[in-house]
Each structure stands twice: as C-alpha cells, then as structure tokens.
C-alpha positions as protocol buffer text, in pm:
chain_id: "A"
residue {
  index: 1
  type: UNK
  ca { x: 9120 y: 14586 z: 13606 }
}
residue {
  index: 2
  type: UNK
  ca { x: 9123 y: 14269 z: 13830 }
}
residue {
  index: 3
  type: UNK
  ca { x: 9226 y: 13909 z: 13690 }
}
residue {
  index: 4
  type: UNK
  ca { x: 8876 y: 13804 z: 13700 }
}
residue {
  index: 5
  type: UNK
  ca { x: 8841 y: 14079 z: 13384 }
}
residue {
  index: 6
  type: UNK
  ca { x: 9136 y: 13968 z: 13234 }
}
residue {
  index: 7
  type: UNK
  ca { x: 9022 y: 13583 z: 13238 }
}
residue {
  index: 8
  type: UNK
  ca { x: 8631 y: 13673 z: 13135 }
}
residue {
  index: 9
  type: UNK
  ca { x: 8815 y: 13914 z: 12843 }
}
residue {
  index: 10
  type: UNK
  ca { x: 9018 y: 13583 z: 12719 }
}
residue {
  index: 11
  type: UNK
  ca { x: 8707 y: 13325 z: 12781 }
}
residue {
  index: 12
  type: UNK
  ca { x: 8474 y: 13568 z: 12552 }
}
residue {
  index: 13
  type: UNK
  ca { x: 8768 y: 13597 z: 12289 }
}
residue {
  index: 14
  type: UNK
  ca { x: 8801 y: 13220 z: 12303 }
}
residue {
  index: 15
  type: UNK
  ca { x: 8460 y: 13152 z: 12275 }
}
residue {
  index: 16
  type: UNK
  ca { x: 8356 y: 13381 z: 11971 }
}
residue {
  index: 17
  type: UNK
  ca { x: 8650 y: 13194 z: 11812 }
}
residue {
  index: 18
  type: UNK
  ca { x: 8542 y: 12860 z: 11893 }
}
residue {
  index: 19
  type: UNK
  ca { x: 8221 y: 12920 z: 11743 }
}
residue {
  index: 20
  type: UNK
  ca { x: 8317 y: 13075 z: 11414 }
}
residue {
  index: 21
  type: UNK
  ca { x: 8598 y: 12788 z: 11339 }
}
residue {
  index: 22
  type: UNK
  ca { x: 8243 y: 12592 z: 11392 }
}
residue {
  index: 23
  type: UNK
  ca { x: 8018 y: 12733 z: 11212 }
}
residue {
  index: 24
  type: UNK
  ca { x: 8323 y: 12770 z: 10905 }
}
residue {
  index: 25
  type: UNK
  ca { x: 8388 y: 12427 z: 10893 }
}
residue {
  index: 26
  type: UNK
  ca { x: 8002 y: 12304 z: 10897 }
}
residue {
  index: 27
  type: UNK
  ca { x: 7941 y: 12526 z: 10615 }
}
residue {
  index: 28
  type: UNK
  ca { x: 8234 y: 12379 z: 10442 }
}
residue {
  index: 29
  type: UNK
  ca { x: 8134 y: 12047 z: 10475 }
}
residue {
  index: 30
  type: UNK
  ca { x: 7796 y: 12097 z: 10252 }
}
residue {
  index: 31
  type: UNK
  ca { x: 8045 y: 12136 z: 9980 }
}
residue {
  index: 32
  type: UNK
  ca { x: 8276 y: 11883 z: 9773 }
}
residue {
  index: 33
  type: UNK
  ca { x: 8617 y: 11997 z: 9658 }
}
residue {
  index: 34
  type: UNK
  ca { x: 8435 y: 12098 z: 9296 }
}
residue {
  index: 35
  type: UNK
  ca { x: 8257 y: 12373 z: 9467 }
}
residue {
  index: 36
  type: UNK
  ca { x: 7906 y: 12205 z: 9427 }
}
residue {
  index: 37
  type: UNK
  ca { x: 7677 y: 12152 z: 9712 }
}
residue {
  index: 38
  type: UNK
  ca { x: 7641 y: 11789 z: 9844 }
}
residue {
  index: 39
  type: UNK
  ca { x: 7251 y: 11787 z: 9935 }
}
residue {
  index: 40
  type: UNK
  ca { x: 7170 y: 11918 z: 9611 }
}
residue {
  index: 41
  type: UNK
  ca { x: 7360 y: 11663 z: 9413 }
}
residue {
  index: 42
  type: UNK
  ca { x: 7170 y: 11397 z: 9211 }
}
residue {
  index: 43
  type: UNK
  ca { x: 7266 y: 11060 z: 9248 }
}
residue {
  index: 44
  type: UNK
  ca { x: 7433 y: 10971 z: 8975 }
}
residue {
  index: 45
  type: UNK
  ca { x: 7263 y: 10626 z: 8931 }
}
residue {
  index: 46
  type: UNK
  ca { x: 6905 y: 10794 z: 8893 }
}
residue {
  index: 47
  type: UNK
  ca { x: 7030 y: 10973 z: 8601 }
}
C-alpha cells in the first residue's frame, strides 16, 4: 500500500471519531446531571 492509503486509512479513522465524540456529547447535553431531559422540564415557576 502507498502513503496516500495509509493517510486516507487515518483521515477516515479520525473522522468517524470526530463525529461520534459529537454526536455523544450533543446527546448529553439534552440531559441535566439528574438524568432528566432539559426540553421536557417544566419551569418551575409555572407550577
């Protein structure tokens, strides 16, 4: 294989990662640290 394989081989790898650390962490931020979902959270002061 020629280094142009190797370095498309590592860009893919890198890539797939970059986009699942991504895609983790924006589904982690529609929670708080209690487990409950943010957007589906009443406002407490309209209780």
């Amino acid at each position: 294989m020629s280094f142009g394989d190797y370095v498309y081989i590592v860009a893919t790898l890198l890539f797939a990662y970059m986009t699942f650390v991504i895609v983790r962490n924006n589904f982690l931020s529609k929670f708080d640290e209690e487990g409950n979902r943010k957007d589906l959270k009443e406002d407490e002061e309209n209780s």
